[in-house]
Structures are given as C-alpha cells and as structure tokens.
N, C-alpha and C positions, 0 to 999 in steps of 0.2 A: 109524634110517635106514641101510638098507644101500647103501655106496660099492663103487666098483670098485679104488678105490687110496686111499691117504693123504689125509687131509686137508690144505690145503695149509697152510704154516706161516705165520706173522707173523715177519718176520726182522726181524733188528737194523738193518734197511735202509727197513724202513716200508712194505714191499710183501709180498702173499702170492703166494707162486711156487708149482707143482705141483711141479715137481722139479728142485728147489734141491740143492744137493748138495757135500758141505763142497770147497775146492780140494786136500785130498789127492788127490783120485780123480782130476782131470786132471793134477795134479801126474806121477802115474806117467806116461803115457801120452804128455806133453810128456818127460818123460824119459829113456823109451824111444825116442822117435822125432825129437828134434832134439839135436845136436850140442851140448854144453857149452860151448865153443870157439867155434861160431857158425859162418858159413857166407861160401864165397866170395864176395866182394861184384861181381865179375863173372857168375857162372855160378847163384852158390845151392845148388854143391855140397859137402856137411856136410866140416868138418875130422873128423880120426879120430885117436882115441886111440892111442898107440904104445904098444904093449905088449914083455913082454919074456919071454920064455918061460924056467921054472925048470927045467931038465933032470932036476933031481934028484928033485925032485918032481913036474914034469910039468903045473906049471899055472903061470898066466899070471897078473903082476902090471900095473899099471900101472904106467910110469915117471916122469908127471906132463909128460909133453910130446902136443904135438900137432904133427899135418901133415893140409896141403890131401887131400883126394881125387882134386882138378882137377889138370890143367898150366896152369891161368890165369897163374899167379905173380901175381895181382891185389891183391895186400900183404896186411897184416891183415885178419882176418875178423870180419865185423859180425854182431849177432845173429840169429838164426834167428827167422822167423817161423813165428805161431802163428795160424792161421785156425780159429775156429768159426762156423761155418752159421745155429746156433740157439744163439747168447748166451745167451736167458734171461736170469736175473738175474747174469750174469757170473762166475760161478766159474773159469772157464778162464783168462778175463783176467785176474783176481788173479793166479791162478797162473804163469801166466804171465811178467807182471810181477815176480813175485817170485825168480822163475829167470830174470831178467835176459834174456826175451826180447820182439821188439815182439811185437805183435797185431792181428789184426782180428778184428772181433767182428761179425757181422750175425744182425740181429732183427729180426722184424715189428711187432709189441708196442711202441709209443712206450713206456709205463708202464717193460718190462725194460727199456727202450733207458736211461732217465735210471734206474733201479736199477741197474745193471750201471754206467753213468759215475761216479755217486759210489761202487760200489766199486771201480773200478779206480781212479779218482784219488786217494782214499783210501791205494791200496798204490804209484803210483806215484813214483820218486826225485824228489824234489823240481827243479824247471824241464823236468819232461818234461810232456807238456800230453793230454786224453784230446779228439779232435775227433771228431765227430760227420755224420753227412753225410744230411739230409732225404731221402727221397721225393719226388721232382717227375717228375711227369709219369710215361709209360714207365720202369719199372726194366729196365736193361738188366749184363749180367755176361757182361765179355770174358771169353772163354775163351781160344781162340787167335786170333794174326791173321788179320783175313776172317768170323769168327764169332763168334757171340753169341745169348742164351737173351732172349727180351722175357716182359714177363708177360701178352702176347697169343700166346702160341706160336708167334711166329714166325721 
C-alpha cells in the first residue's frame, strides 16, 4: 500500500501519533526563543544575557549574569512560558518542562490530550501538578482586551 507519509508509530506512551517527534527538536527552538533566566513577572519581558566583549579577539563571551530588558524593577524573574497550538502527543511540554519552563499546551484530540499529561507529568519536578481544562460548550481564546475568536466565527 502506498502512504503519503510514515507510518505512525506505537510510542512508549501507548498511543500512535502521526508526528511524534523526539523533544530535541523543540528543545532548540524553546531555546532560541525564551530567555534562560526567565522573564519579568510584571511585563513578560525576557532577561538578557550580559555579555562581554574580547577586544583582542573580537568575540563575545558570556559572563554568567543576567539583566531585565524592562524598567519594571518587578524583582526576580519567573519562568518563561511555552505555548504550543497543536500539543499532539506533547513533546514540547517535555521539553519544556525539562528547561525549567511552564507550559501550555492546546489539543483537539482527547486521546493526545491524556498522552501528552502522562508525558509531561512523567518529566515534571516533583509537587508541580499537569491540569487540564475540558471543552464545554463555545471555545472561546482571549486574545486582547474587548476580543476573542469563538468556534462559531464570531
């Protein structure tokens, strides 16, 4: 029989996913894109790495400190979140979780929804907890104040 893609797998999770895909791959892309350090806990704008520039050489080390982006002065900074759209079977969240950042994770799919929980719970620090939030009724996703997307289009 000819397929258009892969087979899907049987993971170590008990469910077959179309495209499953190891947590290296979001790994980089959480990494490139949220802050080590973690982020203002007034604003949400990333701390930055302070570098130090090598005259002699002409390239830049890290010094192992961090500073706000903001002028909040809003104290230490809390971790950076990680939003993916289409969880799936949760590889992001692992990942995620394992660079010590929170997450949200949104799926259609009940089935990924309890695959993706036992893998992130599985990698989460012990007394951190993975919730969950049903479908009832209108799905509705603030965007900004005054609007929002229903799954009536309206």
């Amino acid at each position: 029989m000819q397929t258009w893609g892969p087979e899907p797998q049987d993971g170590r999770y008990g469910t077959r996913h179309f495209a499953a895909f190891p947590s290296s791959l979001p790994e980089w892309c959480i990494r490139a894109s949220t802050s080590e350090r973690g982020v203002c806990p007034a604003c949400g704008a990333q701390w930055t790495r302070i570098l130090e520039t090598q005259i002699n050489e002409g390239t830049c080390r890290a010094l192992g400190s961090w500073a706000p982006s903001c002028r909040c002065n809003a104290g230490e900074p809390v971790p950076a979140t990680v939003i993916d759209p289409f969880l799936g079977s949760g590889s992001s969240g692992v990942a995620a979780v394992r660079m010590g950042r929170r997450f949200i994770g949104i799926e259609l799919s009940p089935a990924y929804v309890k695959l993706a929980e036992r893998r992130i719970a599985a990698e989460a620090p012990q007394g951190n907890t993975v919730a969950t939030a049903e479908r009832v009724g209108e799905a509705q996703l603030a965007l900004l104040p005054g609007t929002a997307l229903s799954a009536e289009g309206g």
